[in-house]
PQR file of N, CA, C, O and H, with PARSE charges and radii, in Angstrom:
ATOM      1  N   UNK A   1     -87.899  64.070  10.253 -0.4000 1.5000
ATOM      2  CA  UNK A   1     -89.024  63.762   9.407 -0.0000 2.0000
ATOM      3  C   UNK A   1     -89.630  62.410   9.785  0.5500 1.7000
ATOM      4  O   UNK A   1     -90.825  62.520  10.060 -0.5500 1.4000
ATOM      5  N   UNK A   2     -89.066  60.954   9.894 -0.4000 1.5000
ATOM      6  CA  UNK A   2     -89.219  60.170  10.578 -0.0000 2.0000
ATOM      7  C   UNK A   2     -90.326  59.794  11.920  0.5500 1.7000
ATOM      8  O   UNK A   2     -90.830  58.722  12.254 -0.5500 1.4000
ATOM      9  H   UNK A   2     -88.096  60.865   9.671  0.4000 1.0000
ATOM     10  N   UNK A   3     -90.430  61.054  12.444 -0.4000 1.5000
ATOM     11  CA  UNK A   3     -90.798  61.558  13.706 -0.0000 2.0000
ATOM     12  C   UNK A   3     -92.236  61.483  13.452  0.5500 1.7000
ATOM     13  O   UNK A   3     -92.980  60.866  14.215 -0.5500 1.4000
ATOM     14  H   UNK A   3     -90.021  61.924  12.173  0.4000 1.0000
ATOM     15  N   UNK A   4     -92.772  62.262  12.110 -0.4000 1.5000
ATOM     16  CA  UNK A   4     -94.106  62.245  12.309 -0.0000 2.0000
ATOM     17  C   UNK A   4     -95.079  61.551  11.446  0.5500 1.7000
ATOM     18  O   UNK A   4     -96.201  61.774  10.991 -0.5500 1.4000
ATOM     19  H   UNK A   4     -92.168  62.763  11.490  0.4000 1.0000
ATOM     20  N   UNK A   5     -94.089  60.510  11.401 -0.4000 1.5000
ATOM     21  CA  UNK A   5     -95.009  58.921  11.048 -0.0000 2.0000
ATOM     22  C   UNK A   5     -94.449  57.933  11.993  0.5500 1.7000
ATOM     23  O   UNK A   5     -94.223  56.855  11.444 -0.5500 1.4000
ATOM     24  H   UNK A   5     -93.177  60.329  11.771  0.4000 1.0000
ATOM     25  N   UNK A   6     -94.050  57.998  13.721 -0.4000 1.5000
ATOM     26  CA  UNK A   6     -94.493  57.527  14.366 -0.0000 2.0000
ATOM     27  C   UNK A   6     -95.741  57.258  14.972  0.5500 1.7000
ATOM     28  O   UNK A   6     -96.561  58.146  14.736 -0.5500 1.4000
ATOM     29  H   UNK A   6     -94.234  58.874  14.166  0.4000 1.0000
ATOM     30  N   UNK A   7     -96.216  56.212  15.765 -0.4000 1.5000
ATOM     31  CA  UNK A   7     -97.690  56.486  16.544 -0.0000 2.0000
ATOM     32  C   UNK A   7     -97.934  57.248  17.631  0.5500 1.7000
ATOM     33  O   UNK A   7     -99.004  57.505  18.182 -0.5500 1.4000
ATOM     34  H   UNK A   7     -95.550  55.491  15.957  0.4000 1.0000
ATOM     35  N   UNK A   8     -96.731  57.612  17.904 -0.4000 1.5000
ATOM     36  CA  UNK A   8     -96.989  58.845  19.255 -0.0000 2.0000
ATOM     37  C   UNK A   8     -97.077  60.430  18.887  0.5500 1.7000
ATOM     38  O   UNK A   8     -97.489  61.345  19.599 -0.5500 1.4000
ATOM     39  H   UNK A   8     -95.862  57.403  17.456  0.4000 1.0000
ATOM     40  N   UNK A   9     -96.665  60.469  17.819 -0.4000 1.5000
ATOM     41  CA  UNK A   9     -96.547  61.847  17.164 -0.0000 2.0000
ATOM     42  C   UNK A   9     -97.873  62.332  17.004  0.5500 1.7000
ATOM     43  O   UNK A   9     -98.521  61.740  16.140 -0.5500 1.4000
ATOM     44  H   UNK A   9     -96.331  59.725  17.240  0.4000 1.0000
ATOM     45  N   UNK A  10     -98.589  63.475  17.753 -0.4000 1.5000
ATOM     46  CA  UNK A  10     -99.664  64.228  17.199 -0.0000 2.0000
ATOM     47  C   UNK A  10     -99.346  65.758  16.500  0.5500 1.7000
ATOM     48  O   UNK A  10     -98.500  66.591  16.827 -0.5500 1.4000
ATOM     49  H   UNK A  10     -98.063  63.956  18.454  0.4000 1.0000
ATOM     50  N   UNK A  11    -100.022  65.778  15.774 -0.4000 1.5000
ATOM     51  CA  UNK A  11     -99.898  66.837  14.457 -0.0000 2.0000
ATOM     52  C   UNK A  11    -100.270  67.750  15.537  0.5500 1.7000
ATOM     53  O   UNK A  11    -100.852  67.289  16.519 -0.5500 1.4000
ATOM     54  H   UNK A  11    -100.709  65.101  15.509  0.4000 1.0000
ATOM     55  N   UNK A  12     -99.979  69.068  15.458 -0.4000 1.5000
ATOM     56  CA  UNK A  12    -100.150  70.431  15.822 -0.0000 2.0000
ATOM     57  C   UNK A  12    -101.631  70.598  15.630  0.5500 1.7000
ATOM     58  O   UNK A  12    -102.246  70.700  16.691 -0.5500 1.4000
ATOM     59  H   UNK A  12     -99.506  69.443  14.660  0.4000 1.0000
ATOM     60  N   UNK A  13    -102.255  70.642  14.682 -0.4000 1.5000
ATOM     61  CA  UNK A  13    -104.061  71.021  14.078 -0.0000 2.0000
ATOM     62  C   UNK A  13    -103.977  69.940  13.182  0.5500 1.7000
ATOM     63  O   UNK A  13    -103.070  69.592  12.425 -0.5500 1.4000
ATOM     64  H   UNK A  13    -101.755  70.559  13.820  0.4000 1.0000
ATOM     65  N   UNK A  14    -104.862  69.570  13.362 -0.4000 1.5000
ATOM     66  CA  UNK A  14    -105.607  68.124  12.523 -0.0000 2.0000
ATOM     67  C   UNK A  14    -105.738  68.923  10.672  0.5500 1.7000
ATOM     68  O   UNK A  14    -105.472  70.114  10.512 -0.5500 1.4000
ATOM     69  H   UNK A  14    -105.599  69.852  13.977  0.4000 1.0000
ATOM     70  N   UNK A  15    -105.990  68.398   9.985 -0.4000 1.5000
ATOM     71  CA  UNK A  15    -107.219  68.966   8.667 -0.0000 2.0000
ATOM     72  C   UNK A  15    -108.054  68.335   8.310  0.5500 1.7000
ATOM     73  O   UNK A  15    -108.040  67.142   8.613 -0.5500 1.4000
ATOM     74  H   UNK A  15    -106.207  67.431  10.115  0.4000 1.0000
ATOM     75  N   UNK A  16    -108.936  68.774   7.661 -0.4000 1.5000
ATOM     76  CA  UNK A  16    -110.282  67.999   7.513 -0.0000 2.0000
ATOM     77  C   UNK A  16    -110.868  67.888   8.821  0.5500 1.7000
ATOM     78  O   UNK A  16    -110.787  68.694   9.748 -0.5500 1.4000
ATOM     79  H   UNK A  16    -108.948  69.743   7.416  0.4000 1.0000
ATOM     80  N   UNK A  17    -111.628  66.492   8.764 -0.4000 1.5000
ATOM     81  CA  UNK A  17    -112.355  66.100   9.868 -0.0000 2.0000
ATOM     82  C   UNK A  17    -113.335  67.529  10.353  0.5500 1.7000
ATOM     83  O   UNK A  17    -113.690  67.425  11.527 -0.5500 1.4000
ATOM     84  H   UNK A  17    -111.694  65.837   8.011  0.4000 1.0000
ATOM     85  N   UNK A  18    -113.741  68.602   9.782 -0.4000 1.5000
ATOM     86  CA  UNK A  18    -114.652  68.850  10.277 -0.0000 2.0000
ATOM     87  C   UNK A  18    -115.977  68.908  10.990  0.5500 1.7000
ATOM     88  O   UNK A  18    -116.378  69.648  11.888 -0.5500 1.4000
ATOM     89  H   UNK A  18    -113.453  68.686   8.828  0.4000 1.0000
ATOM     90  N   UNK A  19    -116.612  67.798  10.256 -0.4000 1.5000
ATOM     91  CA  UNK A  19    -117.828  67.476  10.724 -0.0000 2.0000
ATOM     92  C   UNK A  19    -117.704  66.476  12.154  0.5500 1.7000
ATOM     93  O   UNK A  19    -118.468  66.558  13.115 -0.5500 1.4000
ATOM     94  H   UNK A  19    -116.286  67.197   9.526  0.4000 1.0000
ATOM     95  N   UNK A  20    -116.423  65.425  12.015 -0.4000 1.5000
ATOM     96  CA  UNK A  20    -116.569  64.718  12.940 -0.0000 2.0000
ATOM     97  C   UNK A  20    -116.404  65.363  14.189  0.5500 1.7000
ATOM     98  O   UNK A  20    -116.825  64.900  15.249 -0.5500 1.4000
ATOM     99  H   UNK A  20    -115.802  65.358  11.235  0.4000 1.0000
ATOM    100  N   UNK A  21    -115.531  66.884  14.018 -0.4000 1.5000
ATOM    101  CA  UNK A  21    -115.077  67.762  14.933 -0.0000 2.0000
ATOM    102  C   UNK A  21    -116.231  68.756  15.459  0.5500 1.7000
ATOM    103  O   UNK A  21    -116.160  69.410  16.499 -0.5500 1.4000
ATOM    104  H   UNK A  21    -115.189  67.261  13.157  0.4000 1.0000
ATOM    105  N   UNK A  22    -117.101  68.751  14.723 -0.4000 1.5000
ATOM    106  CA  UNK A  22    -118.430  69.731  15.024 -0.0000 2.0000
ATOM    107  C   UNK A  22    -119.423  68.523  15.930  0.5500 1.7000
ATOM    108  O   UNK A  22    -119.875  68.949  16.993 -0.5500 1.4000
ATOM    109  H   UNK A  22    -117.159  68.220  13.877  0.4000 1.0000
ATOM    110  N   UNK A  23    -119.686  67.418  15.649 -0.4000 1.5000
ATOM    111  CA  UNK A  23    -120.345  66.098  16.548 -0.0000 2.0000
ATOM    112  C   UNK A  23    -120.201  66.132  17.652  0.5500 1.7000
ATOM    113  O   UNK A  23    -121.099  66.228  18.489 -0.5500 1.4000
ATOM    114  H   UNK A  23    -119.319  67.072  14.785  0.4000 1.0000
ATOM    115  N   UNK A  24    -118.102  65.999  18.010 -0.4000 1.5000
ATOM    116  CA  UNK A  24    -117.891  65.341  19.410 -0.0000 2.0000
ATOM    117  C   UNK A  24    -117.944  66.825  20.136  0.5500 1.7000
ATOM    118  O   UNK A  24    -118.214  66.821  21.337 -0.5500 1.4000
ATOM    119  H   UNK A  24    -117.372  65.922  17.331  0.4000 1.0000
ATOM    120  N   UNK A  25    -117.662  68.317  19.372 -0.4000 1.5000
ATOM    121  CA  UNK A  25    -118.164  69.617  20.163 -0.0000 2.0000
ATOM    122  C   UNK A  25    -119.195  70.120  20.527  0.5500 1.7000
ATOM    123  O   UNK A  25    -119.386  71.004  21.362 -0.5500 1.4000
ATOM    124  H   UNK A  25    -117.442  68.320  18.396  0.4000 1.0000
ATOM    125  N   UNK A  26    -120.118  69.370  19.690 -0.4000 1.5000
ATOM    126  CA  UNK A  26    -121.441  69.818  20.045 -0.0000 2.0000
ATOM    127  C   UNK A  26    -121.745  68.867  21.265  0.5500 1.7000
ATOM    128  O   UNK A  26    -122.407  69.278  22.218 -0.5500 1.4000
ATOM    129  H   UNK A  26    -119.962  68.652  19.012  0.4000 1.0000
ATOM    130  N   UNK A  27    -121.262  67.634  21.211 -0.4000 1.5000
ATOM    131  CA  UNK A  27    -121.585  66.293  22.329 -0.0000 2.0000
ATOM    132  C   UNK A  27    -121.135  67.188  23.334  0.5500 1.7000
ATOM    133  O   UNK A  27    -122.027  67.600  24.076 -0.5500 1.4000
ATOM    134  H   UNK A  27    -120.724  67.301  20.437  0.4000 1.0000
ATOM    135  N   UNK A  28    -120.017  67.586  23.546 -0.4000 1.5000
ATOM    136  CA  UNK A  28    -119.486  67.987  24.842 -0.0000 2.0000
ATOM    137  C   UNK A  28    -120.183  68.897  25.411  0.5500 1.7000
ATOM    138  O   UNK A  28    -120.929  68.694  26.369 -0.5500 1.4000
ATOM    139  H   UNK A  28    -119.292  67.252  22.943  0.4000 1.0000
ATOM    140  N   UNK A  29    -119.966  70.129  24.782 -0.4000 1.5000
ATOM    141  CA  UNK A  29    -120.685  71.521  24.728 -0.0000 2.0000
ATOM    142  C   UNK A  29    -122.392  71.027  25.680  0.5500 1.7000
ATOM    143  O   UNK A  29    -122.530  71.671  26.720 -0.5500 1.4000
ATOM    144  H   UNK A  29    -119.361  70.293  24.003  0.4000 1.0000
ATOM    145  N   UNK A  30    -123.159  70.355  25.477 -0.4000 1.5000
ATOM    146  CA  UNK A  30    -124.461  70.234  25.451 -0.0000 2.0000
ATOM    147  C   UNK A  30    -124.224  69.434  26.694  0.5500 1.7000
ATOM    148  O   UNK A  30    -124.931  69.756  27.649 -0.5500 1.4000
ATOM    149  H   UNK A  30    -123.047  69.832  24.632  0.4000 1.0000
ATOM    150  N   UNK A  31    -123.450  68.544  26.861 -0.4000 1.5000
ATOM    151  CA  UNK A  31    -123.717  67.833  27.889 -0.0000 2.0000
ATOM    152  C   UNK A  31    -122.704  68.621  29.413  0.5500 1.7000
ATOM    153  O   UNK A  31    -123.150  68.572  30.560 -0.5500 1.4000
ATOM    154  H   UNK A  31    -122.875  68.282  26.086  0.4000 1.0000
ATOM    155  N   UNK A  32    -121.993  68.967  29.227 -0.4000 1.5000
ATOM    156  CA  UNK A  32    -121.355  69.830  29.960 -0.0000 2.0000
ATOM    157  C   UNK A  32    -122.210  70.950  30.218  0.5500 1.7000
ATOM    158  O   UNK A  32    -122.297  71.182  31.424 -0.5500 1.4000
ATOM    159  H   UNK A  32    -121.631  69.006  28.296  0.4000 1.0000
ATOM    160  N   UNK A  33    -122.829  71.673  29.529 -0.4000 1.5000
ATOM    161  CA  UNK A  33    -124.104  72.627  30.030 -0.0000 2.0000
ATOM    162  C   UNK A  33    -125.090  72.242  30.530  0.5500 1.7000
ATOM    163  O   UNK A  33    -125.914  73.086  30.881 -0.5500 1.4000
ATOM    164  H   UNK A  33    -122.759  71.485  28.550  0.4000 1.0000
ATOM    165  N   UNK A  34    -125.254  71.382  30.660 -0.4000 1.5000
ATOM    166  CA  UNK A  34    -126.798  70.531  30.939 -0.0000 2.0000
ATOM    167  C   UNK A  34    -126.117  69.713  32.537  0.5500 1.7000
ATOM    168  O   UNK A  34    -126.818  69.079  33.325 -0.5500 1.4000
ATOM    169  H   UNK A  34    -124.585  70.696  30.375  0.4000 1.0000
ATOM    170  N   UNK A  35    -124.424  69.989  32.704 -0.4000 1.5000
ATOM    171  CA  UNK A  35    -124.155  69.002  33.848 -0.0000 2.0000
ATOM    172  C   UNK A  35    -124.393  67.996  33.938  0.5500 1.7000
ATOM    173  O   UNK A  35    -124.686  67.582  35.060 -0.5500 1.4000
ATOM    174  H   UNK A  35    -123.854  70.504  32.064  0.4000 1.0000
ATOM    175  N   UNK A  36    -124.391  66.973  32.664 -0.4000 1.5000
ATOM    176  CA  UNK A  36    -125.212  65.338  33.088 -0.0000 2.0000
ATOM    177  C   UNK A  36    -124.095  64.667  32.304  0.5500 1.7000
ATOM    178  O   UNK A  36    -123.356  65.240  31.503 -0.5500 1.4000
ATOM    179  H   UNK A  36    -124.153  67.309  31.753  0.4000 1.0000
ATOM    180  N   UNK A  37    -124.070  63.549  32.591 -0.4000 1.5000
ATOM    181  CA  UNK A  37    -122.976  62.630  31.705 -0.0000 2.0000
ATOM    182  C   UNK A  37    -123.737  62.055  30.627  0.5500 1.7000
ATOM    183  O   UNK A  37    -124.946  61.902  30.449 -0.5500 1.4000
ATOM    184  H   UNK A  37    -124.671  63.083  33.242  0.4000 1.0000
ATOM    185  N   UNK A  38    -121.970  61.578  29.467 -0.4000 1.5000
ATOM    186  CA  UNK A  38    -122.533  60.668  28.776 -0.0000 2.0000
ATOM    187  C   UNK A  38    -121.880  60.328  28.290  0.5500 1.7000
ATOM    188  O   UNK A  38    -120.792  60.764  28.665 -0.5500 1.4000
ATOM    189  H   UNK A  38    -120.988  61.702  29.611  0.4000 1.0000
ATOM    190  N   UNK A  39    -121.761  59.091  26.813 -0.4000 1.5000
ATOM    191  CA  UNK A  39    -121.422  58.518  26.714 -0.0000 2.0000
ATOM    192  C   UNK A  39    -121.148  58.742  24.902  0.5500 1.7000
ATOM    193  O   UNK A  39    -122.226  59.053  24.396 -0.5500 1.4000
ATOM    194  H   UNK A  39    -122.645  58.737  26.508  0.4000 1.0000
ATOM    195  N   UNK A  40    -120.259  58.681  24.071 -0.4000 1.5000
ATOM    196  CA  UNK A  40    -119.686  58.871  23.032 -0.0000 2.0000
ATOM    197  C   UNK A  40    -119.106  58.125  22.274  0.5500 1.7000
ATOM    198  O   UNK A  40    -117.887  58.263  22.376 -0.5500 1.4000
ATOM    199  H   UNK A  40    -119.384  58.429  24.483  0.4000 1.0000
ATOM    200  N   UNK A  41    -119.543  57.061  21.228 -0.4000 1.5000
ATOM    201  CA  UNK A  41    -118.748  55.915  20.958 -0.0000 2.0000
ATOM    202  C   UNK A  41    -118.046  56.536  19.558  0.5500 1.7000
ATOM    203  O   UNK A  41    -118.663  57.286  18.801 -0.5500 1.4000
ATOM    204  H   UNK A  41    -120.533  56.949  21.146  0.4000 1.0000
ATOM    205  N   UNK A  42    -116.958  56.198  19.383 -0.4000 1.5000
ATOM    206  CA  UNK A  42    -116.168  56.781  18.483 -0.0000 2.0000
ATOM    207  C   UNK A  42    -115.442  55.322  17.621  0.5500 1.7000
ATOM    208  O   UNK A  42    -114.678  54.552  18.203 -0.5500 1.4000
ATOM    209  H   UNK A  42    -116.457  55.588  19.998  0.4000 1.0000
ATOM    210  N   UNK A  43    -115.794  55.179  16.381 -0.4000 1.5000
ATOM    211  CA  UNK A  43    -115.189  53.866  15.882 -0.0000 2.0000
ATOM    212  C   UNK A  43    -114.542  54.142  14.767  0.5500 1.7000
ATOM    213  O   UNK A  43    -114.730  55.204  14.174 -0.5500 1.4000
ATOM    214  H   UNK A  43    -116.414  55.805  15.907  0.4000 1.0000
ATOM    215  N   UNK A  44    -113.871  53.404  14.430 -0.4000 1.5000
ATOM    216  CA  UNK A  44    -112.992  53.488  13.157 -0.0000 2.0000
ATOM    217  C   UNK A  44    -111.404  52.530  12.579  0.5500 1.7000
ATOM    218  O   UNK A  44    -111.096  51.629  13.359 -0.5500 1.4000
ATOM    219  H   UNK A  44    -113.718  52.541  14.912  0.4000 1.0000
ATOM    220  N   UNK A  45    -110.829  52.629  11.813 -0.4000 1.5000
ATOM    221  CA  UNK A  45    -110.082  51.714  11.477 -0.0000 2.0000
ATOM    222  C   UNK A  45    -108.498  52.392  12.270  0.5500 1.7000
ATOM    223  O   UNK A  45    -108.365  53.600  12.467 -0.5500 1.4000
ATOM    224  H   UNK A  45    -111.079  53.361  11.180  0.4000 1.0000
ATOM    225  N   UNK A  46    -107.492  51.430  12.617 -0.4000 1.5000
ATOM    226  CA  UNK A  46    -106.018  51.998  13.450 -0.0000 2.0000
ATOM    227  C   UNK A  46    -105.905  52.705  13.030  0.5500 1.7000
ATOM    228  O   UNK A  46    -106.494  52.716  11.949 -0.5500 1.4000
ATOM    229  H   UNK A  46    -107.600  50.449  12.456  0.4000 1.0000
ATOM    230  N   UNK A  47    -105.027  54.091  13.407 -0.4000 1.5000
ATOM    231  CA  UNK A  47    -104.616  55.331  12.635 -0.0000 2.0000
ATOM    232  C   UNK A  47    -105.452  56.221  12.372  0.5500 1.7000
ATOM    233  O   UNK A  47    -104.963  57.330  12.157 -0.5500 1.4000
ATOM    234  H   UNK A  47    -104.549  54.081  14.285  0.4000 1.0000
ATOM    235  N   UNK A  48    -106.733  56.117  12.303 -0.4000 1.5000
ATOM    236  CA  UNK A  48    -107.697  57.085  11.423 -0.0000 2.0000
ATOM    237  C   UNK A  48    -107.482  58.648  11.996  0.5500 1.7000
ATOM    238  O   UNK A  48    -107.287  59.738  11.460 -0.5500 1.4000
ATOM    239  H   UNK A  48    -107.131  55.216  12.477  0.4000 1.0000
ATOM    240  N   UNK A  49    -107.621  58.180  13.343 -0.4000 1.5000
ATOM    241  CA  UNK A  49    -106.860  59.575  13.717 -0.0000 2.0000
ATOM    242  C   UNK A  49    -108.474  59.918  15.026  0.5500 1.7000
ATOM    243  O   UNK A  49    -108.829  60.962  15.574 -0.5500 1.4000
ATOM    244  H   UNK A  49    -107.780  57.294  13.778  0.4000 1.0000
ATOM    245  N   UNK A  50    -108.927  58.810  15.072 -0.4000 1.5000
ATOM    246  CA  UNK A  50    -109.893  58.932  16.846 -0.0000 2.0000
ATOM    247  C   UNK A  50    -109.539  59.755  17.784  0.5500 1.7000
ATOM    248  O   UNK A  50    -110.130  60.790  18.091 -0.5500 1.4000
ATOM    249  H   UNK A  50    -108.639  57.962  14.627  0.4000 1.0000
ATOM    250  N   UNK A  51    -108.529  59.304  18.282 -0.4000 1.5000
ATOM    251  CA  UNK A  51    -107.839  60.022  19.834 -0.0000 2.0000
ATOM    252  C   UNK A  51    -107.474  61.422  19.375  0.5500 1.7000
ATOM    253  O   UNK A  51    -107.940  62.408  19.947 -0.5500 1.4000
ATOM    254  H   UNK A  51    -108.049  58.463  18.033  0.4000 1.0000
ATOM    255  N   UNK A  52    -106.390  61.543  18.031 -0.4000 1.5000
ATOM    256  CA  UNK A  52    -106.096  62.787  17.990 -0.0000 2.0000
ATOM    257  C   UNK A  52    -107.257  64.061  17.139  0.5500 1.7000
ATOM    258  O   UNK A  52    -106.926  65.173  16.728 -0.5500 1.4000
ATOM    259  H   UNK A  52    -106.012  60.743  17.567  0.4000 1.0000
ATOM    260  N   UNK A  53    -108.652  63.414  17.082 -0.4000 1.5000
ATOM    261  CA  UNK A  53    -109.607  64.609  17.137 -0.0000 2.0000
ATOM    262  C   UNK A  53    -110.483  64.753  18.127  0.5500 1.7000
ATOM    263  O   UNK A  53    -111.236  65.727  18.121 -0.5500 1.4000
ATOM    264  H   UNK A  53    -108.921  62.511  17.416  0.4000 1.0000
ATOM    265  N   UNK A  54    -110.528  63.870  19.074 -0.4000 1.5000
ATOM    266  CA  UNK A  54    -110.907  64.103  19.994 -0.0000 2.0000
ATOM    267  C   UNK A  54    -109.780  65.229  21.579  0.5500 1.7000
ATOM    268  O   UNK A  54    -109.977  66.228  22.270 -0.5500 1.4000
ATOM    269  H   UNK A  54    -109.917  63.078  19.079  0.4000 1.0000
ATOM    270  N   UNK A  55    -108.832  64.330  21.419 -0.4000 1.5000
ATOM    271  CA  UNK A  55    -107.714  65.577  21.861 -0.0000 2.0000
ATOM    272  C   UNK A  55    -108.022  67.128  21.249  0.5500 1.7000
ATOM    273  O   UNK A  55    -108.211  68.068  22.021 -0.5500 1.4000
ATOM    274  H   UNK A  55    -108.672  63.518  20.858  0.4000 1.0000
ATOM    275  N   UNK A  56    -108.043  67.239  20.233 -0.4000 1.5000
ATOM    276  CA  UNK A  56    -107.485  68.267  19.442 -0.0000 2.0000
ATOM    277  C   UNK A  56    -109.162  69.447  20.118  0.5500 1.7000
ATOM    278  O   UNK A  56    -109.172  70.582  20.594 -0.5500 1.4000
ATOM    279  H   UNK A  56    -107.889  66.476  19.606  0.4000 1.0000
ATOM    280  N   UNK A  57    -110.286  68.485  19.838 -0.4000 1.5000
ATOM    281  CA  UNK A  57    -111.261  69.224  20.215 -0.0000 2.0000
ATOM    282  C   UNK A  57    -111.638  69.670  21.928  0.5500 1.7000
ATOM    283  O   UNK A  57    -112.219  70.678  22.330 -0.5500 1.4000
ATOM    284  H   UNK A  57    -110.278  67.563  19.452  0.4000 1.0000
ATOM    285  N   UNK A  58    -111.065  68.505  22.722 -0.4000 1.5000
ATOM    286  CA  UNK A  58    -110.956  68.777  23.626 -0.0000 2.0000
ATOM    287  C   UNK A  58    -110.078  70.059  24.569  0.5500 1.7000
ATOM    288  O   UNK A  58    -110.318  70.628  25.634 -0.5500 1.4000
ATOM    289  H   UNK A  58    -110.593  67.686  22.395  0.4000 1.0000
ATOM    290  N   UNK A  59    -108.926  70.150  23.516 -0.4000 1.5000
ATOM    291  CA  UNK A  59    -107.971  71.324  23.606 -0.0000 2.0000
ATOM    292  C   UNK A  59    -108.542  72.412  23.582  0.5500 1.7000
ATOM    293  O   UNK A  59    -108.206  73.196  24.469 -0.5500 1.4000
ATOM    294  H   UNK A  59    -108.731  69.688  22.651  0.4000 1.0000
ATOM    295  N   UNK A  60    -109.359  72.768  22.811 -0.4000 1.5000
ATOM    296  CA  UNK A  60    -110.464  74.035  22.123 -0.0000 2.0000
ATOM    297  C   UNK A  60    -111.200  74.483  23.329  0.5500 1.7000
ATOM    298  O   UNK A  60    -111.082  75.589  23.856 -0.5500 1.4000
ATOM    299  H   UNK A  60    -109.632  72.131  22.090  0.4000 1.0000
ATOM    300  N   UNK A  61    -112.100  73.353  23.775 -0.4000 1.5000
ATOM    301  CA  UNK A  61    -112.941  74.139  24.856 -0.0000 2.0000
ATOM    302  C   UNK A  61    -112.165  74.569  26.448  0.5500 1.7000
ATOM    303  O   UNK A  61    -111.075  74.216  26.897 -0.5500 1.4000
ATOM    304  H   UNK A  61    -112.195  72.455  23.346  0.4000 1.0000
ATOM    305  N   UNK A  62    -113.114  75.367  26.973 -0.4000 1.5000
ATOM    306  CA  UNK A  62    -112.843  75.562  28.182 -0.0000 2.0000
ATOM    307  C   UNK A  62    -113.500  74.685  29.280  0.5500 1.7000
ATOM    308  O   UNK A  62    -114.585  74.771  29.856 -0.5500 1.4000
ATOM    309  H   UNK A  62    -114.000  75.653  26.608  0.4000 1.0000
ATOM    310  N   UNK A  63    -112.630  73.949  29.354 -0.4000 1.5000
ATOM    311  CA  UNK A  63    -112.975  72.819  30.349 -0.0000 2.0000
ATOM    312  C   UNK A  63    -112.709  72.546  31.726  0.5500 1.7000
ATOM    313  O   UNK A  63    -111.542  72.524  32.116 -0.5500 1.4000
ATOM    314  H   UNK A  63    -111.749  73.879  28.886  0.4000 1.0000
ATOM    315  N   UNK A  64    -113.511  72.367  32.384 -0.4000 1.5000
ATOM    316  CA  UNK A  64    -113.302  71.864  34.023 -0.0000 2.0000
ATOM    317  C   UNK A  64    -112.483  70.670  34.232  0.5500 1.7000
ATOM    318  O   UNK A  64    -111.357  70.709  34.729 -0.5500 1.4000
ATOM    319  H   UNK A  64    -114.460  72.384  32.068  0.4000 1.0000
ATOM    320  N   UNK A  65    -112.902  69.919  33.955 -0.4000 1.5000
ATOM    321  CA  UNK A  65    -112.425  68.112  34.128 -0.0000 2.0000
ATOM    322  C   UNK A  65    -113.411  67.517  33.006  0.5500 1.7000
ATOM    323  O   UNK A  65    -114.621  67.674  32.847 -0.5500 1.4000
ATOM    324  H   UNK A  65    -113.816  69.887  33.551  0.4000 1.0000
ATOM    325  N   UNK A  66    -112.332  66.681  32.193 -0.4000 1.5000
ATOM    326  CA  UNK A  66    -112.797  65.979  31.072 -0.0000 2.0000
ATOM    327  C   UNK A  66    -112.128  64.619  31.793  0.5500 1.7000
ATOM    328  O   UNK A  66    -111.050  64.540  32.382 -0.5500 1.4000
ATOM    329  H   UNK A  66    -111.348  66.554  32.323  0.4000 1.0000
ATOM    330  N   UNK A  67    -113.182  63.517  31.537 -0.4000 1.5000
ATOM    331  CA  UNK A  67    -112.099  62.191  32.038 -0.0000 2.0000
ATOM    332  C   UNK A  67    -112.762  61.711  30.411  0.5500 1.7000
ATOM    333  O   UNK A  67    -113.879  61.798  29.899 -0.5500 1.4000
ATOM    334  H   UNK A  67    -114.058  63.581  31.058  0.4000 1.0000
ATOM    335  N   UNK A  68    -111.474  61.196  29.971 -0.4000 1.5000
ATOM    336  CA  UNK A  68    -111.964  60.106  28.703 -0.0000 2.0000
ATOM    337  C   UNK A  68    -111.442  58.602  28.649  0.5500 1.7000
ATOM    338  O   UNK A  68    -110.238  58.401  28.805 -0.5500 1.4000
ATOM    339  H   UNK A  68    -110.568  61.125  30.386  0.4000 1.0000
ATOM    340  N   UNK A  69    -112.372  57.473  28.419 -0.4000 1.5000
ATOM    341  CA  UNK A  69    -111.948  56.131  28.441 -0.0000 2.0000
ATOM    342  C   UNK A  69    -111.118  55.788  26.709  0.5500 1.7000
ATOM    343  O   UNK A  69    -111.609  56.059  25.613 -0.5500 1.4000
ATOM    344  H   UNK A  69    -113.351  57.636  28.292  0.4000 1.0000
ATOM    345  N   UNK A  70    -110.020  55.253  26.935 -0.4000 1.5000
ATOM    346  CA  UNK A  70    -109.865  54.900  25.739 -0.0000 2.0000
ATOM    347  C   UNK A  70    -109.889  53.314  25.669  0.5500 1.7000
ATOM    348  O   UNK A  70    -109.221  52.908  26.620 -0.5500 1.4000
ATOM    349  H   UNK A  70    -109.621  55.033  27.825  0.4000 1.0000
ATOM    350  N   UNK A  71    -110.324  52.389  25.021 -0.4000 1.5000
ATOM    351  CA  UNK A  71    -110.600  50.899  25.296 -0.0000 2.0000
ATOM    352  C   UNK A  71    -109.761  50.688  23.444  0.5500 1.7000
ATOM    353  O   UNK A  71    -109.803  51.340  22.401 -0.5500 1.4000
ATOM    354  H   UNK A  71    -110.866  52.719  24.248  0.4000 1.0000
ATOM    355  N   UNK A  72    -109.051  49.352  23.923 -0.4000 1.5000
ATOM    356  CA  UNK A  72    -108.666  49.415  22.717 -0.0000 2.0000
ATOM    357  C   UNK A  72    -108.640  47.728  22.806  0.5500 1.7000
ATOM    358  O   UNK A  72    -108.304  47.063  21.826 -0.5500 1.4000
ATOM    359  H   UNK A  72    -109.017  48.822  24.771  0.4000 1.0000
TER
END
């Protein structure tokens, strides 16, 4: 139990976060069809859970090569 209130632990499926999850899919989706890059700023307070909805959405699509910067 311990385990998944470490910071390395990602949950299986997120909950909630829908909308923020419909944003960064539609970002991808559109720019990946269109073949052009770009750029996605994602902000929020430690923990909120950034990386692991962006993972989680990234998991979903069918993807070629995703490179993502994480700057912390």
């Amino acid at each position: 139990m311990k385990a998944a209130f470490k910071r390395s632990t990602i949950p299986k499926q997120l909950l909630g976060r829908d909308d923020e999850k419909a944003t960064i899919k539609q970002f991808l989706t559109t720019h990946l069809k269109a073949k052009k890059g770009g750029s996605l700023y994602i902000s929020g307070c430690p923990g909120a859970g950034k990386t692991a909805v962006v993972d989680e959405v990234i998991s979903t699509l069918p993807l070629v090569r995703v490179r993502t910067v994480v700057l912390f």
